[in-house]
PDB file of N, CA, C and O in Angstrom, chain B, residues numbered from 101:
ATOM      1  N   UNK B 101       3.733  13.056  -4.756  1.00  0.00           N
ATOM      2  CA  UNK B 101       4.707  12.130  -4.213  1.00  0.00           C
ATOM      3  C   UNK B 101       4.422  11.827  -2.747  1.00  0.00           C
ATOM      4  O   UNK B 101       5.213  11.170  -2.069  1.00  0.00           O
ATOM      5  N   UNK B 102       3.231  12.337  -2.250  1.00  0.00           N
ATOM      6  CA  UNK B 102       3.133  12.539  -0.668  1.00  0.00           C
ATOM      7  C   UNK B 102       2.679  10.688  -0.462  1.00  0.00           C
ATOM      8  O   UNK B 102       3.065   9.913   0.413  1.00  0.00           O
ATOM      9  N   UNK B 103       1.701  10.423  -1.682  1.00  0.00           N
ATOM     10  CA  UNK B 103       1.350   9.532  -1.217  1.00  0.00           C
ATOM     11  C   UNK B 103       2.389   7.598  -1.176  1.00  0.00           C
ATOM     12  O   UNK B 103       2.229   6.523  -0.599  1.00  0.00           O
ATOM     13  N   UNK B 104       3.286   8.140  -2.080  1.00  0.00           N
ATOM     14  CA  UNK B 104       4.776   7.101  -2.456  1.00  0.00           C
ATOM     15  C   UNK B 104       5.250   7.252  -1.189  1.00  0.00           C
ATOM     16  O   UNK B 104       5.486   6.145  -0.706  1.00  0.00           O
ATOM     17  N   UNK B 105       5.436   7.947  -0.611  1.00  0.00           N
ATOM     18  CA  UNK B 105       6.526   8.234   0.880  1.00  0.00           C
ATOM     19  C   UNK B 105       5.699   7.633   2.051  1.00  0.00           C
ATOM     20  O   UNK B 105       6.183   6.824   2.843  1.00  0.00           O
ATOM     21  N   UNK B 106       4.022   8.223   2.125  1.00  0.00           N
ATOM     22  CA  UNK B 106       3.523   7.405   3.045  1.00  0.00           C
ATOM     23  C   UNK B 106       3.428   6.416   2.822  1.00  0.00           C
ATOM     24  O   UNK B 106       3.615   5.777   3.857  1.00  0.00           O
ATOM     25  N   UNK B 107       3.096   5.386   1.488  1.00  0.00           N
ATOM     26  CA  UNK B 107       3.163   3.486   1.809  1.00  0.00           C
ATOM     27  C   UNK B 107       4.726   3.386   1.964  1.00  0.00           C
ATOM     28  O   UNK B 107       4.993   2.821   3.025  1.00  0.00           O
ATOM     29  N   UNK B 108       5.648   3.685   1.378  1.00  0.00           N
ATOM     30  CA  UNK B 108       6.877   4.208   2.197  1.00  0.00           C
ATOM     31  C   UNK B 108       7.340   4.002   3.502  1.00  0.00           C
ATOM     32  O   UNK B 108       8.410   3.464   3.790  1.00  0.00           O
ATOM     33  N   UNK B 109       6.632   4.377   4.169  1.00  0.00           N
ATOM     34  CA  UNK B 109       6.774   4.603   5.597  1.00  0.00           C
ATOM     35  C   UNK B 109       5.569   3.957   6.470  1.00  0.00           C
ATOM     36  O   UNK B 109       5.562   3.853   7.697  1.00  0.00           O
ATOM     37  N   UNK B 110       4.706   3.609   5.710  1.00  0.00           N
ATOM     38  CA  UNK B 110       3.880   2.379   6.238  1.00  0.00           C
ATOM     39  C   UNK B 110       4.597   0.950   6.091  1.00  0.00           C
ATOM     40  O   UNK B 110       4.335   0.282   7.091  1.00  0.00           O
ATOM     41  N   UNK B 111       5.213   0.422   5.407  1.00  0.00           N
ATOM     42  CA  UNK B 111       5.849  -0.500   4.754  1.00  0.00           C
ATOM     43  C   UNK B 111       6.923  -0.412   6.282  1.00  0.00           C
ATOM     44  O   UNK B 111       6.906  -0.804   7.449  1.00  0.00           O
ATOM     45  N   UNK B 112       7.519   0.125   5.641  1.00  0.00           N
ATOM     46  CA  UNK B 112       8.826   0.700   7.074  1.00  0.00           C
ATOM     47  C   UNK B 112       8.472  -0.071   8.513  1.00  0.00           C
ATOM     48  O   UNK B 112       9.132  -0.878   9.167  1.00  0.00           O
ATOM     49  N   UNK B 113       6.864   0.646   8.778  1.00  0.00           N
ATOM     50  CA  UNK B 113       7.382   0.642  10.012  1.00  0.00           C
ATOM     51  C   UNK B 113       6.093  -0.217  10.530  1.00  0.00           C
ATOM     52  O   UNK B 113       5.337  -0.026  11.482  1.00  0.00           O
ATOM     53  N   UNK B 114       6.128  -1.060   9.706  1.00  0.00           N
ATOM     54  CA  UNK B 114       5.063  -2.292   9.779  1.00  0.00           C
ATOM     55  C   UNK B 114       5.952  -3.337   9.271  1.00  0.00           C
ATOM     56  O   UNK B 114       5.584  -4.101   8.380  1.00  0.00           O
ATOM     57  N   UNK B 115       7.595  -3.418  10.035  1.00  0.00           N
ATOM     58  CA  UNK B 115       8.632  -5.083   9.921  1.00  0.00           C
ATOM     59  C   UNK B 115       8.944  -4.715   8.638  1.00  0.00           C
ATOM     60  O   UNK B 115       8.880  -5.756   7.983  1.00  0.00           O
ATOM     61  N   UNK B 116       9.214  -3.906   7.998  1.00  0.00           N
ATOM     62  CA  UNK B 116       9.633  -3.536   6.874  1.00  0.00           C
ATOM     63  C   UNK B 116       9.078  -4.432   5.931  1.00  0.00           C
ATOM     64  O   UNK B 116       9.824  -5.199   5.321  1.00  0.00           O
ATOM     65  N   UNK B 117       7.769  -4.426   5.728  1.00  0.00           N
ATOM     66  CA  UNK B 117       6.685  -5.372   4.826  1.00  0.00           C
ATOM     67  C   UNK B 117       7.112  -4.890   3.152  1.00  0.00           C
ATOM     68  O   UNK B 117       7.194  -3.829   2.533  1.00  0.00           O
ATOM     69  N   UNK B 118       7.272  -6.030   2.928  1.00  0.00           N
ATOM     70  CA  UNK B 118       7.409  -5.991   1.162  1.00  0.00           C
ATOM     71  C   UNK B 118       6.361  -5.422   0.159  1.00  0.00           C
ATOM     72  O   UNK B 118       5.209  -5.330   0.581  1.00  0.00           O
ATOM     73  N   UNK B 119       6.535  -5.160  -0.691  1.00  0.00           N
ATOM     74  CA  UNK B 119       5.769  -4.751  -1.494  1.00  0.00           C
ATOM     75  C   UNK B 119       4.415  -5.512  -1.921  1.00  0.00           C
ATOM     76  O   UNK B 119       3.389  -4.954  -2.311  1.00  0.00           O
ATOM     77  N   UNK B 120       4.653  -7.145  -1.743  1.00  0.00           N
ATOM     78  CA  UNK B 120       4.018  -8.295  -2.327  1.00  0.00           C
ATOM     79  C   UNK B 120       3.085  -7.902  -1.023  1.00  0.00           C
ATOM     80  O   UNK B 120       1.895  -7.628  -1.179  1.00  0.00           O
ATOM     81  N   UNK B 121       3.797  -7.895   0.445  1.00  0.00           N
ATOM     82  CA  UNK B 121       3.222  -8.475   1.336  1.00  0.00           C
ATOM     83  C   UNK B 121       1.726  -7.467   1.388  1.00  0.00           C
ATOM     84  O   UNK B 121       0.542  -7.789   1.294  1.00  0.00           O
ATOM     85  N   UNK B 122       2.401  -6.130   1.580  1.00  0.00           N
ATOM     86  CA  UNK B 122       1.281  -5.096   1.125  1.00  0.00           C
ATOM     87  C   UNK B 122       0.512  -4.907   0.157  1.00  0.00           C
ATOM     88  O   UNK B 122      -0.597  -4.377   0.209  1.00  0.00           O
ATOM     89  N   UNK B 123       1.084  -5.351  -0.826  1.00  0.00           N
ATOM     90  CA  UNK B 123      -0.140  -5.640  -1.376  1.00  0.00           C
ATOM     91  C   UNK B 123      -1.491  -6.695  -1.536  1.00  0.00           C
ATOM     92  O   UNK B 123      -2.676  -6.587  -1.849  1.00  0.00           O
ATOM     93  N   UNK B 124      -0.808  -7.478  -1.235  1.00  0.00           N
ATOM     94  CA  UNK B 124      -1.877  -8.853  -0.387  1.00  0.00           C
ATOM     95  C   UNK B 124      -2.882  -8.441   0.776  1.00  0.00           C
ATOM     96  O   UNK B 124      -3.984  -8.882   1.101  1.00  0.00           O
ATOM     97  N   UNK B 125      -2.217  -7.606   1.189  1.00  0.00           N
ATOM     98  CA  UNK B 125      -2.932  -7.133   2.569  1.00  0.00           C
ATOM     99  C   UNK B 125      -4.058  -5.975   1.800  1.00  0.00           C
ATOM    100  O   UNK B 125      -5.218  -5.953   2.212  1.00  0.00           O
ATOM    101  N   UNK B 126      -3.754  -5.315   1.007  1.00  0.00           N
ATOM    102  CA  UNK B 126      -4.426  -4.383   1.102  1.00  0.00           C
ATOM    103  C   UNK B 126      -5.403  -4.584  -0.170  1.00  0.00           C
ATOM    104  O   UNK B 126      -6.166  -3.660  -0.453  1.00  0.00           O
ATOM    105  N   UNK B 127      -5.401  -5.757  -0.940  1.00  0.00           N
ATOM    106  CA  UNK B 127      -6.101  -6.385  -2.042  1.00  0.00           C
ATOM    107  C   UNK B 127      -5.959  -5.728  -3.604  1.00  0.00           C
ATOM    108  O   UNK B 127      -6.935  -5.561  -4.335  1.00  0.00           O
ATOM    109  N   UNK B 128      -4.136  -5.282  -4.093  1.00  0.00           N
ATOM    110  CA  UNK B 128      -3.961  -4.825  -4.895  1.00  0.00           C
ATOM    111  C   UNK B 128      -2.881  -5.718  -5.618  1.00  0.00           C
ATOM    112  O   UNK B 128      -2.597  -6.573  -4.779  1.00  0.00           O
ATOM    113  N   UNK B 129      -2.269  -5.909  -6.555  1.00  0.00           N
ATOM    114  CA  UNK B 129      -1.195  -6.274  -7.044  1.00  0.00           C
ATOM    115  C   UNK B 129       0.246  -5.808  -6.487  1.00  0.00           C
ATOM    116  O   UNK B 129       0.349  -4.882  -5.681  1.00  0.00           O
ATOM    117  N   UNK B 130       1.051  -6.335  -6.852  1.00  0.00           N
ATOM    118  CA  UNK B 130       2.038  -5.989  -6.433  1.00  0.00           C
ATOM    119  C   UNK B 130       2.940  -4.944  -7.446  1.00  0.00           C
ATOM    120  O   UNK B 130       3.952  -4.324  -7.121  1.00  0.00           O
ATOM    121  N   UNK B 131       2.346  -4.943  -8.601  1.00  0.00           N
ATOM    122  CA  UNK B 131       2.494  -3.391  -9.365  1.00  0.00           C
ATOM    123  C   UNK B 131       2.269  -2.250  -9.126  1.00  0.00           C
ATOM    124  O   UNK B 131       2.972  -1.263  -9.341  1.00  0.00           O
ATOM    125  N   UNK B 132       0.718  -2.381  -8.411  1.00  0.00           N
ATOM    126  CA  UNK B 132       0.471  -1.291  -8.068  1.00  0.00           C
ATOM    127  C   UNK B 132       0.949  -0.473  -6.853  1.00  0.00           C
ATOM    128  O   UNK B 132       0.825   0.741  -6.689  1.00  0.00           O
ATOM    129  N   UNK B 133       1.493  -1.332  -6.074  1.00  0.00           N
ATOM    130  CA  UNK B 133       2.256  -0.627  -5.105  1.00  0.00           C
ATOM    131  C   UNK B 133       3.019  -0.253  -5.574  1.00  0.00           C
ATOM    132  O   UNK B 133       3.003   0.971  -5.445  1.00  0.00           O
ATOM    133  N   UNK B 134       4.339  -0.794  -6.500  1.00  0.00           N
ATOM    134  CA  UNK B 134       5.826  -0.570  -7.278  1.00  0.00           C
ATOM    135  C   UNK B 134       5.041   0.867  -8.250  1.00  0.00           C
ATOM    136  O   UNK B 134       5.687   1.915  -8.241  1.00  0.00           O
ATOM    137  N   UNK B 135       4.409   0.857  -8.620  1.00  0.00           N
ATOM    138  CA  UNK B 135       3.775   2.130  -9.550  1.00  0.00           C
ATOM    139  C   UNK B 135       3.420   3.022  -8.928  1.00  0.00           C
ATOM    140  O   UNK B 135       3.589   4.106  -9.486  1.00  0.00           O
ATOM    141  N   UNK B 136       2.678   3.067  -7.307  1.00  0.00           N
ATOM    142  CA  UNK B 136       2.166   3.862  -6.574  1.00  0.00           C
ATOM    143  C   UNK B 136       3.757   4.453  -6.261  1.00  0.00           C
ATOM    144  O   UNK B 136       4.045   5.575  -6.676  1.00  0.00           O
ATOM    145  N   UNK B 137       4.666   3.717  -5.583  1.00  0.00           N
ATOM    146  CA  UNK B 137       5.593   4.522  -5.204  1.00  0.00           C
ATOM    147  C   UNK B 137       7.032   4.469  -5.865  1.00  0.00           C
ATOM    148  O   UNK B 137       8.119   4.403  -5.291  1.00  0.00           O
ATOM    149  N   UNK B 138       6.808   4.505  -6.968  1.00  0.00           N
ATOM    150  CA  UNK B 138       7.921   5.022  -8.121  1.00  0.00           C
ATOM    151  C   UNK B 138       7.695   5.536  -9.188  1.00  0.00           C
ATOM    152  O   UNK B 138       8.610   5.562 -10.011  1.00  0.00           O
ATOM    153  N   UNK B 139       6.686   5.985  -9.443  1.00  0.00           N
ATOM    154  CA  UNK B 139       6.253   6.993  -9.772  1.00  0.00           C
ATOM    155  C   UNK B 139       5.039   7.936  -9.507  1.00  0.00           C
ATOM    156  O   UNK B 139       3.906   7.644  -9.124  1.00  0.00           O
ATOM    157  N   UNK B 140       5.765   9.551  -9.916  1.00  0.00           N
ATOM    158  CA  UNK B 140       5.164  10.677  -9.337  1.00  0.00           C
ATOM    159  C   UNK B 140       3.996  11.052  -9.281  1.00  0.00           C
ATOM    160  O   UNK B 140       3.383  11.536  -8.330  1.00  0.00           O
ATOM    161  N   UNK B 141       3.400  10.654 -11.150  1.00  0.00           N
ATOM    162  CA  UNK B 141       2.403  11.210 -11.746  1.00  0.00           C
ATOM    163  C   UNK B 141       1.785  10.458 -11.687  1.00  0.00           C
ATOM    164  O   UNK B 141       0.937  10.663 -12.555  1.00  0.00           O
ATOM    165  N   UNK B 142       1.490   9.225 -10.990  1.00  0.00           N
ATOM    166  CA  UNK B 142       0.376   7.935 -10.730  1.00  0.00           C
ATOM    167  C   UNK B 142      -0.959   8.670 -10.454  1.00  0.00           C
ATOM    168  O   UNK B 142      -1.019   9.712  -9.801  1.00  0.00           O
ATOM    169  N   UNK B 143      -2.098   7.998 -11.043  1.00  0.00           N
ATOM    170  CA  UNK B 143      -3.359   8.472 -10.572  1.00  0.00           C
ATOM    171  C   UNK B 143      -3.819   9.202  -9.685  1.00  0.00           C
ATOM    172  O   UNK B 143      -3.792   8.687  -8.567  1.00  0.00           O
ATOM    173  N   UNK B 144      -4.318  10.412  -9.758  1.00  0.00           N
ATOM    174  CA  UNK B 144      -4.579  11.174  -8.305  1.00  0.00           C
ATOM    175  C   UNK B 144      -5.990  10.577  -8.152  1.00  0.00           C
ATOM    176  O   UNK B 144      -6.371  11.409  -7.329  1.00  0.00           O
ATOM    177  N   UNK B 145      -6.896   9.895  -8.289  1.00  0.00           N
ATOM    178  CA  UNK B 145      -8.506   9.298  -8.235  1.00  0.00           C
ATOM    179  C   UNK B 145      -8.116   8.016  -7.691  1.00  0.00           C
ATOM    180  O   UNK B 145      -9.090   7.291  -7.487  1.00  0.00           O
ATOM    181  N   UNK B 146      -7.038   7.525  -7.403  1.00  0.00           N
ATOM    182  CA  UNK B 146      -6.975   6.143  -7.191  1.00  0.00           C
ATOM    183  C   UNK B 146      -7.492   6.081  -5.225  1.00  0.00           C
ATOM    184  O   UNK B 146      -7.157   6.922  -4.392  1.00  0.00           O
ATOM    185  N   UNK B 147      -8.125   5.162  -5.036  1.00  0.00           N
ATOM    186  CA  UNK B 147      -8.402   5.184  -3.494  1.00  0.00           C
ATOM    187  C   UNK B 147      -8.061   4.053  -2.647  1.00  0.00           C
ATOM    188  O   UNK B 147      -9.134   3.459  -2.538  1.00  0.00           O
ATOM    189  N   UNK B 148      -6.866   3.177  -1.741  1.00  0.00           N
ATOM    190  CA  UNK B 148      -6.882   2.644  -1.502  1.00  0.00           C
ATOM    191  C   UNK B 148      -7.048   2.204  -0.039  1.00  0.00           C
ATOM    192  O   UNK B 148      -6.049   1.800   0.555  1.00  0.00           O
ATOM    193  N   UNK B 149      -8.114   2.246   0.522  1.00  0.00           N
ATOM    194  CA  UNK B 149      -8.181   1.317   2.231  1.00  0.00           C
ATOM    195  C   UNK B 149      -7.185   1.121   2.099  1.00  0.00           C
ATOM    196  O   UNK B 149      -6.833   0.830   0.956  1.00  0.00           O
ATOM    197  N   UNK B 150      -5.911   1.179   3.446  1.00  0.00           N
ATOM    198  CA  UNK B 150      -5.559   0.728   4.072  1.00  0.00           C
ATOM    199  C   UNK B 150      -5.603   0.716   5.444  1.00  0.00           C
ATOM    200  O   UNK B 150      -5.285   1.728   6.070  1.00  0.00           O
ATOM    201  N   UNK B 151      -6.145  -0.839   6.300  1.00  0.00           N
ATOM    202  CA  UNK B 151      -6.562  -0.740   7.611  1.00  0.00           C
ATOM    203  C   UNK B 151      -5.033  -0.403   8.638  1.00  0.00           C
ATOM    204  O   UNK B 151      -4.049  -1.141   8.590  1.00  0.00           O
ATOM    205  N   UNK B 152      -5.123   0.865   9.535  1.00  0.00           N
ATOM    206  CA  UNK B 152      -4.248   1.200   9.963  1.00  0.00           C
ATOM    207  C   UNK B 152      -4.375   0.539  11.649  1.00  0.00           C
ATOM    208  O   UNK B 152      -3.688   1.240  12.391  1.00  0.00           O
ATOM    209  N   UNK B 153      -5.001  -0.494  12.333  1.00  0.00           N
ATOM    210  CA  UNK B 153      -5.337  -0.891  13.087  1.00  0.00           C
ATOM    211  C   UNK B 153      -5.512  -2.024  13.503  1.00  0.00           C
ATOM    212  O   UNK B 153      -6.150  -2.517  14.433  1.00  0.00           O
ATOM    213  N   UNK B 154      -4.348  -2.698  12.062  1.00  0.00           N
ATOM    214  CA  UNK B 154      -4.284  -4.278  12.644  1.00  0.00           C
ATOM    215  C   UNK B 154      -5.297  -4.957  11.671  1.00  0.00           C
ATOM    216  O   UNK B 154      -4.572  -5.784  11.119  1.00  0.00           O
ATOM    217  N   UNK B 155      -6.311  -5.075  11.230  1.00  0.00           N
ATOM    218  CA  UNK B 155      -7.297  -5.683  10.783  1.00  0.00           C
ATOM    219  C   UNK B 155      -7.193  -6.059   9.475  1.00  0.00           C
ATOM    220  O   UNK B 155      -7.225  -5.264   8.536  1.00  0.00           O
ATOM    221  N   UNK B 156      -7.063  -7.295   9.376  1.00  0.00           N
ATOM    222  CA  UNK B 156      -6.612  -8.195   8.113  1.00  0.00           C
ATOM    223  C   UNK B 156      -8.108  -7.272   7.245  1.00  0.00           C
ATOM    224  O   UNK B 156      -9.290  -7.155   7.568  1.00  0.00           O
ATOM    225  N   UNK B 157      -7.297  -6.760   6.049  1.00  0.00           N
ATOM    226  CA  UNK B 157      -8.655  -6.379   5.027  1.00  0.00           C
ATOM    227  C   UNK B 157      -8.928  -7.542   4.167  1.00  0.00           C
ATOM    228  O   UNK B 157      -9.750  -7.133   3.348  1.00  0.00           O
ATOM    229  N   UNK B 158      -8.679  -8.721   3.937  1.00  0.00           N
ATOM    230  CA  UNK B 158      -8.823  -9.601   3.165  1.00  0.00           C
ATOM    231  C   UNK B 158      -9.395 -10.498   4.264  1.00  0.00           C
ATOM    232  O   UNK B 158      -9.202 -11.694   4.044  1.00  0.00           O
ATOM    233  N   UNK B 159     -10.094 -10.197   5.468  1.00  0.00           N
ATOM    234  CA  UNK B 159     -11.008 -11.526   6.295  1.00  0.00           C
ATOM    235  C   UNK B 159     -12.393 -11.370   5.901  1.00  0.00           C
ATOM    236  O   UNK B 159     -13.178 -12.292   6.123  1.00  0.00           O
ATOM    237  N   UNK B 160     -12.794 -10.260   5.318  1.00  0.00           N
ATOM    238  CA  UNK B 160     -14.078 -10.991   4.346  1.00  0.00           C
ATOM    239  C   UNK B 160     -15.302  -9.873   5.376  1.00  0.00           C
ATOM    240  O   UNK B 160     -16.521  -9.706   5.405  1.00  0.00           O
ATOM    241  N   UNK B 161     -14.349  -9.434   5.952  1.00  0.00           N
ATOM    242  CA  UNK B 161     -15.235  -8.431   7.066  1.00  0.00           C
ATOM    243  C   UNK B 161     -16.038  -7.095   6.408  1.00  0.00           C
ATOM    244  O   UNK B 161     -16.684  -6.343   7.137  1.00  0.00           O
TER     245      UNK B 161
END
C-alpha cells in the first residue's frame, strides 16, 4: 500500500492533480492510477517513471 499513498501524496501536493491529469503526465491510463491506488494487491513488478523535477515525461526527451 506504500506505493497507493505515495501517488497519493504526489497528486496532493502537485495542485491536487487528478488522476487523468497524472496519468497523462506519466504515460499511463487513467485506470491504472485508480488500480494503483485502490487497490492493495496491484502488481509488485510494475515500474513507473515518475519525473519528480518538473519535466514533462511526454516531451519526447
Amino acid at each position: 500500500m506504500a506505493l497507493a499513498n505515495t501517488i497519493r501524496q504526489y497528486r496532493f501536493h502537485n495542485g491536487e492533480m487528478t488522476k487523468k491529469e497524472l496519468a497523462k503526465f506519466v504515460g499511463v491510463s487513467r485506470q491504472t492510477i485508480n488500480a494503483i491506488e485502490g487497490v492493495e494487491k496491484f502488481a509488485d513488478g510494475l515500474v513507473v517513471e515518475v519525473p519528480l523535477d518538473g519535466d514533462d515525461a511526454n516531451d519526447g526527451n
